[in-house]
C-alpha positions, 0 to 999 in steps of 0.5 A: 500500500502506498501513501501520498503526502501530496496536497493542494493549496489554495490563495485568494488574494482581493484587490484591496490586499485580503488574501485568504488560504485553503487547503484539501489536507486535513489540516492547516499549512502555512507558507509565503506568510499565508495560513491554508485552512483544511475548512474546505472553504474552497475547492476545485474541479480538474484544471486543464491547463494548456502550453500554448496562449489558450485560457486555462479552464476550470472553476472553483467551488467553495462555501459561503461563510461570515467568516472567510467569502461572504455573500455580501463581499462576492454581492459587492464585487469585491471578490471580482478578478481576485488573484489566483493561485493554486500550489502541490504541496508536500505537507510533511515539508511545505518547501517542498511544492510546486505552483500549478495555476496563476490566475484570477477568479472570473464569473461568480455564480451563488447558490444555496449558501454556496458559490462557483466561480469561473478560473482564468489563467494569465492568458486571459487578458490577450483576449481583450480587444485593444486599440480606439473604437471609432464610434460618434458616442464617447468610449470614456467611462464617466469620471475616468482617466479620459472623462476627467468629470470630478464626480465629487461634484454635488451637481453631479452625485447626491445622498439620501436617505430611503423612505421606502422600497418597492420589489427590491429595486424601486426605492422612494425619497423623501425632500431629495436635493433639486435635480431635474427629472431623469438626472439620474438615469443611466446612473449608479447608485451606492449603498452607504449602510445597513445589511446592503452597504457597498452593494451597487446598482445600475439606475433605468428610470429617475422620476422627480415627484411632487414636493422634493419627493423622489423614485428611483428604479434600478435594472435589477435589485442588488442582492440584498436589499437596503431597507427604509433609513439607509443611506445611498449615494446616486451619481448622474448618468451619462447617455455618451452622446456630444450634446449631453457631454456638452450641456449636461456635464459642461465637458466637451473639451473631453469627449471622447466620441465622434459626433461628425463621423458619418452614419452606415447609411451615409456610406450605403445611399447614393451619392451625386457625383458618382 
């Protein structure tokens, strides 16, 4: 009869620093400064794993608990691209081990107090599209490196408290600031506290109501919803088009779109001349 003292172990690492350990022995390893729990916090399935530029494939599974991978962080992203790495390991001499996989955590499914997510290796970001996209909208992101717009700015970003909520994901303000109707839209929305803190979501409709009431839907509800007196912070949106950049956000000297770039249908109709 043989004896294996082989096992794997696993790091993820978010990208504000915390990094977290487990492993498939029946207990605990520690090494490069980490602790690798043998709680079964996570695990993965068969790595396949090529030697040419193709994506590594594979998922990790594991349990949602209050303490180690909570389902309120992976709600609020902050579990999103954490590093990855996965080591064999002699747990009779932890310096005796080999790293095989490098990577990042990709989509990340929840279900039942349990989560699985997609693994990707370093490869992945050759996949990415690169160069400038020609297009008469903005390609700049709202308050990016490109846009420049200084969202701090409480003409664009205002807090409230909730009055009230309606299937998750229409809430109702009670004396909001003064925006004109639909300033919102397209939007974010930040929760500041309570059991939804740090969550966001995406605003559809804005809708300015009667006496500095207010109703704010979003696409779809954040997870866990907050509930009435927390407090959000919704930050304008942006529809990408020159005139909006212009007269909205007064920041046309930034936009990054081409508004004189003629239509599909100029190219397709006749032209005099010809």
């Amino acid at each position: 009869m043989t004896t294996t003292t082989i096992a794997r172990a696993w790091m993820v690492q978010r990208a504000d620093g915390m990094a977290l350990g487990f492993t498939d022995h029946d207990a605990g390893l520690s090494f490069d400064g980490i602790h690798f729990r043998p709680d079964h916090g996570m695990s993965a399935r068969a790595l396949v794993q090529a030697t040419g530029l193709s994506v590594d494939n594979s998922e990790a599974e594991g349990a949602l608990s209050d303490d180690a991978i909570t389902e309120k962080d992976v709600l609020a992203g902050r579990w999103d691209g954490a590093a990855v790495k996965m080591w064999e390991v002699d747990w009779t001499n932890v310096s005796t081990r080999r790293l095989v996989f490098a990577g990042s955590l990709g989509e990340i499914a929840r279900s039942q107090g349990a989560f699985r997510a997609e693994l990707r290796g370093l490869s992945e970001p050759l996949n990415a599209a690169r160069g400038r996209v020609f297009h008469p909208r903005c390609s700049a992101r709202l308050g990016d490196g490109r846009c420049k717009l200084d969202l701090a700015n409480e003409t664009f970003m205002a807090e409230a408290a909730i009055a009230g909520i309606e299937d998750g994901r229409i809430l109702h303000f009670a004396g909001f600031p003064a925006y004109e109707a639909g300033w919102f839209e397209r939007g974010s929305l930040l929760v500041l506290a309570g059991e939804a803190e740090g969550l966001r979501g995406t605003i559809k409709n804005d809708t300015a109501l009667p006496d500095g009431a207010r109703q704010i839907e979003l696409w779809q509800g954040l997870g866990i919803a907050p509930a009435a007196g927390d407090r959000v912070q919704i930050t304008a949106g942006c529809d990408k088009r020159a005139v909006t950049c212009r007269e909205k956000f007064d920041n046309f000297l930034n936009f990054r779109g081409f508004p004189h770039l003629p239509s599909e249908d100029w190219i397709m109709a006749p032209q005099a001349g010809r």
